[in-house]
Each structure stands twice: as structure tokens, then as C-alpha cells.
N, CA, C and O atoms as a DFTB+ gen file, in Angstrom:
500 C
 N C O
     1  1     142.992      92.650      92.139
     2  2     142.245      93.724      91.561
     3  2     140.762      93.384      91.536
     4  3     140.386      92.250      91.239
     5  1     140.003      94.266      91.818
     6  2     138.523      94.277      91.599
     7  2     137.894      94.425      90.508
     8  3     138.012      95.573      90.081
     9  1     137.106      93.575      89.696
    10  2     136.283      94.007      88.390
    11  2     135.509      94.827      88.523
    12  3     134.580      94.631      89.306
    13  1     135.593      95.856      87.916
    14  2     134.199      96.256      87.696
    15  2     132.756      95.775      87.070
    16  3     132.723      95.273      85.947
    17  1     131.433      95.975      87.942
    18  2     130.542      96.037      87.398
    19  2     129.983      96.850      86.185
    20  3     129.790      98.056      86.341
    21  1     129.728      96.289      85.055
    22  2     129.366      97.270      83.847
    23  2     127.411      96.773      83.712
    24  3     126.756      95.803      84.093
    25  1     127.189      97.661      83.196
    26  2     125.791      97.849      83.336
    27  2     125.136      96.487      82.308
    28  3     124.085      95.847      82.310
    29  1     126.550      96.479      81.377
    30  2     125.802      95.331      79.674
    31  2     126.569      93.982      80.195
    32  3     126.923      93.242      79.277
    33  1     126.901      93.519      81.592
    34  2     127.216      92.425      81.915
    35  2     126.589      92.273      82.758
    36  3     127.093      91.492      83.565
    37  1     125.204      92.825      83.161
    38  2     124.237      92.023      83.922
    39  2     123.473      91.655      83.710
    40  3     122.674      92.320      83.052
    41  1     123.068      89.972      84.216
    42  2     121.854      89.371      83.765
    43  2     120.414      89.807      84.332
    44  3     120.179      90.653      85.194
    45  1     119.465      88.958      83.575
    46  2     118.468      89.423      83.871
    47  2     117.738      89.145      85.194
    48  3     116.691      89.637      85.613
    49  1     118.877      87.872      85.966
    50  2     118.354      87.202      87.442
    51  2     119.255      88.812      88.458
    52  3     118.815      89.314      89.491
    53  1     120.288      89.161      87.846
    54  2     120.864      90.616      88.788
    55  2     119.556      91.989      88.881
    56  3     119.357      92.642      89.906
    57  1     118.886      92.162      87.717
    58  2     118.027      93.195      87.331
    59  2     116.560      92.691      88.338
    60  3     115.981      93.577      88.967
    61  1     115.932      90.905      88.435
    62  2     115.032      91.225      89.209
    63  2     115.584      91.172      90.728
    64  3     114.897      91.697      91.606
    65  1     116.825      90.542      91.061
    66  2     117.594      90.920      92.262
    67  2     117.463      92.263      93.031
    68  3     117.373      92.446      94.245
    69  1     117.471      92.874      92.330
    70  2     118.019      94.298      92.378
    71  2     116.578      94.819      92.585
    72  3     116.461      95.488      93.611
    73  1     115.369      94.657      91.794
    74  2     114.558      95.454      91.728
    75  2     113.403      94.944      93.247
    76  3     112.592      95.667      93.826
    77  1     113.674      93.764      93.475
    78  2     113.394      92.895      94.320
    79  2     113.192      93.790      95.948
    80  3     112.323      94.085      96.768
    81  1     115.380      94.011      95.557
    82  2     115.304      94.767      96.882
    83  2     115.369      96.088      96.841
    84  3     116.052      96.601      97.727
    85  1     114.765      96.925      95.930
    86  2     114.412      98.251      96.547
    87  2     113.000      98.409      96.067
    88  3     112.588      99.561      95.933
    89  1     112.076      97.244      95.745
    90  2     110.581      97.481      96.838
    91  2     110.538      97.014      97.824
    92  3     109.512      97.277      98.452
    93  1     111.721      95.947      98.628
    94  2     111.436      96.007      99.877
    95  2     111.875      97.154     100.423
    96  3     111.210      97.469     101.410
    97  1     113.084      98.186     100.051
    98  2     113.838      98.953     100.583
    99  2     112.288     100.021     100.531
   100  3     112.152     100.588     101.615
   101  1     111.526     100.259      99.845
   102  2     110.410     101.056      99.659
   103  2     109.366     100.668     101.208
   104  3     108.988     101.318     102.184
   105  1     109.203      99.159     100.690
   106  2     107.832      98.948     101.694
   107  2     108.287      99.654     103.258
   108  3     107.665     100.308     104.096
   109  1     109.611      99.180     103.162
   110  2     110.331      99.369     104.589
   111  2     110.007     101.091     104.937
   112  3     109.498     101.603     105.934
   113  1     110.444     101.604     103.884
   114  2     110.672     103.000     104.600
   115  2     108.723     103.821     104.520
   116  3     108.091     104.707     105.095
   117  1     108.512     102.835     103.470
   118  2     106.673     103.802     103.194
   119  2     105.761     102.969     105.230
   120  3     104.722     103.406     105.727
   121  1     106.478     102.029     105.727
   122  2     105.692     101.332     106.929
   123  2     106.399     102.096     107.729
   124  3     105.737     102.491     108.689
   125  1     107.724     102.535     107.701
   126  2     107.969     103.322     109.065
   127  2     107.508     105.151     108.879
   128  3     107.465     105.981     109.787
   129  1     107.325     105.282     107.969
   130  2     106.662     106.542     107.647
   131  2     105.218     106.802     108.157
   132  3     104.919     107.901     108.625
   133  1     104.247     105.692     108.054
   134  2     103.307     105.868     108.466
   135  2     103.126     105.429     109.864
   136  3     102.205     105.804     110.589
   137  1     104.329     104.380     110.286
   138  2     104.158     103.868     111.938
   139  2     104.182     105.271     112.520
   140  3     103.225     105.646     113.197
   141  1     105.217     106.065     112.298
   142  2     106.117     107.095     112.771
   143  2     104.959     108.270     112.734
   144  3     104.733     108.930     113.749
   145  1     104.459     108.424     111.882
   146  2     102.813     109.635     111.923
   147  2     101.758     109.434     112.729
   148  3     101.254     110.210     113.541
   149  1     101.410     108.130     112.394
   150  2     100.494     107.619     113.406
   151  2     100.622     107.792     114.703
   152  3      99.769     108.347     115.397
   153  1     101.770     107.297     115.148
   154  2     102.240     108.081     116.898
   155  2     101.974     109.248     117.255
   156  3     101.407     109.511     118.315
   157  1     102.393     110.186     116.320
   158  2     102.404     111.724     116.511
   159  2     101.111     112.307     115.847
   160  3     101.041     113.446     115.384
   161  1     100.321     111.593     115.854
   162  2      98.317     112.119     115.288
   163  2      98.168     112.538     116.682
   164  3      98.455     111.909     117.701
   165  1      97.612     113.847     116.537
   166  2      97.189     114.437     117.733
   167  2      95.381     113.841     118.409
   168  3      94.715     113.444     117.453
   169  1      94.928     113.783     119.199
   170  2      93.403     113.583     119.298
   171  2      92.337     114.480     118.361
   172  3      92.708     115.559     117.899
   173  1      91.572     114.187     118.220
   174  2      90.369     114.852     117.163
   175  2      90.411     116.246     118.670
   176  3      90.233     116.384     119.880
   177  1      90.735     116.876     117.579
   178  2      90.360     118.852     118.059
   179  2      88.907     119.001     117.978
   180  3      88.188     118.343     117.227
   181  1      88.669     119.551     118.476
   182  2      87.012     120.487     118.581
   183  2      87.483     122.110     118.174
   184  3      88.647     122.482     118.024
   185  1      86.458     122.815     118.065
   186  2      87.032     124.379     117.292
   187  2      88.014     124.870     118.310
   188  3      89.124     125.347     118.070
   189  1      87.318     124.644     119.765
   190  2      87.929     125.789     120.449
   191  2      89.557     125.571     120.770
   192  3      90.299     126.438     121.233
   193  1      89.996     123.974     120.353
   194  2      91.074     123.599     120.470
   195  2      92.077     124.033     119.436
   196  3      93.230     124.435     119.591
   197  1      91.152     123.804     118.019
   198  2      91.435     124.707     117.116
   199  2      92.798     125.927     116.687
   200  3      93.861     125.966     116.067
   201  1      91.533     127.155     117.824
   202  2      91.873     127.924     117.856
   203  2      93.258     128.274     118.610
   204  3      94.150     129.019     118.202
   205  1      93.189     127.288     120.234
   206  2      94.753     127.694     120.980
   207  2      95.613     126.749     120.020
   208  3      96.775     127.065     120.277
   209  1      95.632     125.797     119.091
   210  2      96.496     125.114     118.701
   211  2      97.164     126.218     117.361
   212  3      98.189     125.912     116.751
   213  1      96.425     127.419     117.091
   214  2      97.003     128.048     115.454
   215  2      98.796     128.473     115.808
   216  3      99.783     128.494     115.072
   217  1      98.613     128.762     117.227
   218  2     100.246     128.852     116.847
   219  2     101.029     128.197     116.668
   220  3     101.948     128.802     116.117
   221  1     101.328     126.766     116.893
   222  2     101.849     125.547     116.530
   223  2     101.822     125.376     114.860
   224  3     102.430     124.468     114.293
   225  1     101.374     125.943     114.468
   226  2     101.134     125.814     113.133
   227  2     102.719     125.742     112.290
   228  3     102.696     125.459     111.092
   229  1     103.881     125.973     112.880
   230  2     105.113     125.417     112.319
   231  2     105.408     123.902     112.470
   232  3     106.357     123.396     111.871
   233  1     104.920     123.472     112.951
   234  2     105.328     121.815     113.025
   235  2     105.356     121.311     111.911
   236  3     104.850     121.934     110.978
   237  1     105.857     120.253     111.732
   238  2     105.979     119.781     110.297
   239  2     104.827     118.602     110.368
   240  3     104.697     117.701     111.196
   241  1     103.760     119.041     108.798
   242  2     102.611     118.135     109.040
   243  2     102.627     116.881     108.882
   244  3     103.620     116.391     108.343
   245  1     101.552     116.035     109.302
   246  2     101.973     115.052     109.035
   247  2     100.454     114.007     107.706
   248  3      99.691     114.691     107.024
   249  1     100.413     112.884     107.683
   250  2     100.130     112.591     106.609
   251  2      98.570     112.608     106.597
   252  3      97.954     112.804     105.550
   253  1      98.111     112.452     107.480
   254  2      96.612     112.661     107.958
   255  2      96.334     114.198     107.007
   256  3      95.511     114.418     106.118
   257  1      97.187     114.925     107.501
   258  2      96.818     116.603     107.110
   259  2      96.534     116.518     105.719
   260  3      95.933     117.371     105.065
   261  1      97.044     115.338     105.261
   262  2      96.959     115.630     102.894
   263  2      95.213     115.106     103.085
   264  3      94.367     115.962     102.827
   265  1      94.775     113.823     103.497
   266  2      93.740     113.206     103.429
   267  2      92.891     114.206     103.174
   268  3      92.938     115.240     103.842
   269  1      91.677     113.965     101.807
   270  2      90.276     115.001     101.502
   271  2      89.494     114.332     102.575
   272  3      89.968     113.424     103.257
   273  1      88.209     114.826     102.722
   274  2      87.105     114.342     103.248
   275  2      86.175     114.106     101.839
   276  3      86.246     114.788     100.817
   277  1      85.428     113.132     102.045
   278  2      84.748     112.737     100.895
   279  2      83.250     113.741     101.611
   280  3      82.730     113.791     102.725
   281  1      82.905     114.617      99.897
   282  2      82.016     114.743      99.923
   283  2      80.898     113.863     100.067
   284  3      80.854     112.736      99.572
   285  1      79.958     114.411     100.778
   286  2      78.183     113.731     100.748
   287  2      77.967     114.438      99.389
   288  3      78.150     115.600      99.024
   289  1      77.447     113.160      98.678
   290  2      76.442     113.307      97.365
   291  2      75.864     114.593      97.474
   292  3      76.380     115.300      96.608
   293  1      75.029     115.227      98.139
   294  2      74.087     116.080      97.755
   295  2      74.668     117.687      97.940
   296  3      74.137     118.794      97.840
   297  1      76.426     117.073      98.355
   298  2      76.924     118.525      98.131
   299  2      77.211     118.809      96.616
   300  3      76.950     119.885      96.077
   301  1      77.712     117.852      96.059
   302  2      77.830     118.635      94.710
   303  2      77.275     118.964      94.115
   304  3      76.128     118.655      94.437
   305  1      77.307     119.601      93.120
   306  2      76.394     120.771      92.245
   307  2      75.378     119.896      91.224
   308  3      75.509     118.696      90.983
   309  1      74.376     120.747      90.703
   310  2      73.357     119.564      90.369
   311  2      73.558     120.032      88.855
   312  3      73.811     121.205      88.580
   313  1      73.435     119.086      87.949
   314  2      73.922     119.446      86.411
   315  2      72.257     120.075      85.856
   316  3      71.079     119.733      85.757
   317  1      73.263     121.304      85.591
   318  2      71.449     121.940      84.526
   319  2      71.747     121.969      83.057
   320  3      72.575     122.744      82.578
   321  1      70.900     120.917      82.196
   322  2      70.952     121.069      81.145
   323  2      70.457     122.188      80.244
   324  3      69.426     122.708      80.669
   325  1      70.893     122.657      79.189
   326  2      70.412     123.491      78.219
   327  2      69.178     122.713      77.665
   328  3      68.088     123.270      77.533
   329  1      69.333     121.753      77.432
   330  2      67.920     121.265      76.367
   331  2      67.222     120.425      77.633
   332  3      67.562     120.522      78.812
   333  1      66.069     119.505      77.048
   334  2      65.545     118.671      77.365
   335  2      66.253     117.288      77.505
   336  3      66.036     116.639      76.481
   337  1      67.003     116.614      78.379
   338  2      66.878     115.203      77.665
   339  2      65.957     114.226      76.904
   340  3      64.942     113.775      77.436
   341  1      66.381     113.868      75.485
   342  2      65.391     112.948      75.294
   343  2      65.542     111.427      75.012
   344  3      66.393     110.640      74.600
   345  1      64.530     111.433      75.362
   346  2      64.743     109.284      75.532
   347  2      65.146     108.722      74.085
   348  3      65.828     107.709      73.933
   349  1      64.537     109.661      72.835
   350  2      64.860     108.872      71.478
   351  2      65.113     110.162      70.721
   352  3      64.505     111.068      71.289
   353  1      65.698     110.542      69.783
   354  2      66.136     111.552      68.890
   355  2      65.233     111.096      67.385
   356  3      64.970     110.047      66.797
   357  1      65.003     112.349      67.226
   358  2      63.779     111.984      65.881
   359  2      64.843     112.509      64.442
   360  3      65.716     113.375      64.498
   361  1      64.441     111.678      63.193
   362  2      65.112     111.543      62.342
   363  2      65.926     112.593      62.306
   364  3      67.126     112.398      62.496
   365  1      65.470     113.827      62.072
   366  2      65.844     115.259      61.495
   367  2      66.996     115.521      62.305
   368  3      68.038     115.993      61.850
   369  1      66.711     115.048      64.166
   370  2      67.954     115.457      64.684
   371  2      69.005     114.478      64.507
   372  3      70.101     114.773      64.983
   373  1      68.893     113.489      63.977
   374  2      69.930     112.231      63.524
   375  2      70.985     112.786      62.346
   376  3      72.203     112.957      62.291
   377  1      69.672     113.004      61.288
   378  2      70.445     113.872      60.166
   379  2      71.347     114.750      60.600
   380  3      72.489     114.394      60.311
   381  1      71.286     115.748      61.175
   382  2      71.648     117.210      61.389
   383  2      72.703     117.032      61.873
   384  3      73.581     117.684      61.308
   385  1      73.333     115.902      63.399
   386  2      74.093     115.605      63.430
   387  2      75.338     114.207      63.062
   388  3      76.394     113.930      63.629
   389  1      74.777     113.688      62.117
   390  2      75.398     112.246      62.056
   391  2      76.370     112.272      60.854
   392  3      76.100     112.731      59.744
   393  1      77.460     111.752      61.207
   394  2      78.664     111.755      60.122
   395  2      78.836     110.272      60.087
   396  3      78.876     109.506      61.050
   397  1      78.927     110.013      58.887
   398  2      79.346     108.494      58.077
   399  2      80.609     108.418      58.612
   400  3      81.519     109.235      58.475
   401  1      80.611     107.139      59.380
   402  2      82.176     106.487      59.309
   403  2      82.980     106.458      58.219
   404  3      84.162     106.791      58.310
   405  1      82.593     106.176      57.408
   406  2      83.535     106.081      55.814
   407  2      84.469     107.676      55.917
   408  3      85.685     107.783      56.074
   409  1      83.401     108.858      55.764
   410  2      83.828     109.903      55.811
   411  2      85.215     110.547      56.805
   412  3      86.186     111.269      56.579
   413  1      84.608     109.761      58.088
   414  2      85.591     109.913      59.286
   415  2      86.871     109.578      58.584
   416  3      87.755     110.429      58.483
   417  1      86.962     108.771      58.258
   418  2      88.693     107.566      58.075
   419  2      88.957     108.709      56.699
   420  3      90.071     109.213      56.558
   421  1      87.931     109.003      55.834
   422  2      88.700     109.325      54.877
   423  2      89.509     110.688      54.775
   424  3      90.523     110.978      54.141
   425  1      88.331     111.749      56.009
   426  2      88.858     112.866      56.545
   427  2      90.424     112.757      57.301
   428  3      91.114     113.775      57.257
   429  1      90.990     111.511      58.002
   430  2      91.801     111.420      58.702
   431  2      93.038     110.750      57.499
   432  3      94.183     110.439      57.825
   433  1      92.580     110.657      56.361
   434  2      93.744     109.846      55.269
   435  2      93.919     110.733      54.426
   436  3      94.756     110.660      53.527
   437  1      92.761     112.153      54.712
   438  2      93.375     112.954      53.356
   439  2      94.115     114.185      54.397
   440  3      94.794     115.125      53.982
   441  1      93.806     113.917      55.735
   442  2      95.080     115.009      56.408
   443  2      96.291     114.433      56.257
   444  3      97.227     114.888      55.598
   445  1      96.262     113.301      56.951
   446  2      97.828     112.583      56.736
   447  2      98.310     112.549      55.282
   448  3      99.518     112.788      55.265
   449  1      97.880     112.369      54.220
   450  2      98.711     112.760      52.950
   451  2      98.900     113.947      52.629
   452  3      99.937     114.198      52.014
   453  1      98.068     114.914      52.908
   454  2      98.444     116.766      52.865
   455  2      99.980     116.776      53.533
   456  3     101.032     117.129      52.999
   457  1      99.722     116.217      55.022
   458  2     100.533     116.701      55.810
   459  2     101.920     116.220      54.787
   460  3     102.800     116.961      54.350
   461  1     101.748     114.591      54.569
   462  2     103.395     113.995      53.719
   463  2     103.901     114.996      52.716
   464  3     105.039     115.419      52.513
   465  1     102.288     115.363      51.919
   466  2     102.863     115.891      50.674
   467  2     103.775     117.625      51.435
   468  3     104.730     118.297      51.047
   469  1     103.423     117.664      51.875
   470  2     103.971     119.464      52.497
   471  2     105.298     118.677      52.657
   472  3     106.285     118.878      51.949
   473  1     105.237     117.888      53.520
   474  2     107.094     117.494      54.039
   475  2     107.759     117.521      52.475
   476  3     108.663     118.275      52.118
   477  1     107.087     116.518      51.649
   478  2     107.830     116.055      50.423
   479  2     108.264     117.182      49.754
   480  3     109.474     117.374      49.634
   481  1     107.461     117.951      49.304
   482  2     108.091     119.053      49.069
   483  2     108.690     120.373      49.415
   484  3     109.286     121.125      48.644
   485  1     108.362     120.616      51.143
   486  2     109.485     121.532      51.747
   487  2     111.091     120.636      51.005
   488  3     111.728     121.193      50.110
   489  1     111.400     119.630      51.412
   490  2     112.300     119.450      50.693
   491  2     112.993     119.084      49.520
   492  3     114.077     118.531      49.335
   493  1     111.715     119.723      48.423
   494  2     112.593     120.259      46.760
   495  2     113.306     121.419      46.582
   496  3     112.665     122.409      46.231
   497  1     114.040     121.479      46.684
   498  2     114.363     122.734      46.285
   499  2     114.187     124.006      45.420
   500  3     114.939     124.968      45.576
């Protein structure tokens, strides 16, 4: 009779065994995936090739086709600020926006006890 394998009688030398061989079972199949595309990359098209190639357009693509082209820097959009940047912020705008750490933690300790106290007493009856 044959034992069965149970999942809580394997050690931990079976688990990196195991895991061992299906990243090779991975590398194997991710290297013939790309050997196998690479063959079938057509030559760099020009437009007009382009164009007689659109009916082919059922073939099944291959991995080249996902690849972006990296933008050139000076295509992307240029950030327009609302204000001025400024090099130093003067008191008033410090004030106006600045919150005390103390405050922070204590804002975040008096939600979390609201929140307990609601649980605690949804369940009084």
C-alpha cells in the first residue's frame, strides 16, 4: 500500500524542495517564452509597411507589443502652480497652518475611544 502524503507531515527541507523547483519550473518556461517571441519579432516597420501589415492584425501579439516607449522629459506637462513658491514661509503663514503634534496623537486617541465606547454600548441592552 502507498502512504499518503498529508500536507502537516511535511518538513520544512520538502517545502524549500518544492519551492526550489517551481522557480526553476518558472525560469524555464518565462526563457522559452521570450526565446520563442524573439524569433517571431518582425523587422522595424516604417508607416507604409504599417499600413499593408493592418490586416494581419489577428495574429496573436507578442511581448514586444506590451513594451511603453519612454517619454522624452520635455513631453510631459509642465506643473503650474497656483501661488508663488516660496523659499521661506513667514510667521503668520506658519501659524495659519501648523498643528501641534501633541494635538495630532490626541485627535487620533479621542477617535479610537469614541469609536470603543459606541461598540461598548451597542452592546447594552
Amino acid at each position: 500500500m502507498r502512504k499518503r502524503l498529508r500536507l502537516e507531515e511535511l518538513k520544512p527541507l520538502h517545502f524549500a524542495l518544492l519551492g526550489g523547483a517551481l522557480f526553476l519550473i518558472s525560469i524555464i518556461v518565462t526563457l522559452a517564452f521570450l526565446l520563442g517571441s524573439s524569433r517571431s519579432r518582425p523587422a522595424e516597420r516604417t508607416p507604409a509597411r504599417e499600413e499593408q501589415a493592418a490586416p494581419e492584425a489577428s495574429s496573436r501579439p507578442a511581448v514586444h507589443d506590451f513594451i511603453l516607449e519612454i517619454e522624452p522629459p520635455e513631453a510631459k506637462p509642465k506643473i503650474h502652480l497656483f501661488r508663488e513658491r516660496l523659499s521661506r514661509w513667514s510667521e503668520e503663514q506658519v501659524k495659519r497652518y501648523w498643528i501641534p503634534l501633541e494635538q495630532v496623537a490626541l485627535d487620533i486617541l479621542q477617535r479610537e475611544n469614541d469609536k470603543r465606547m459606541e461598540e461598548l454600548f451597542q452592546g447594552i441592552p
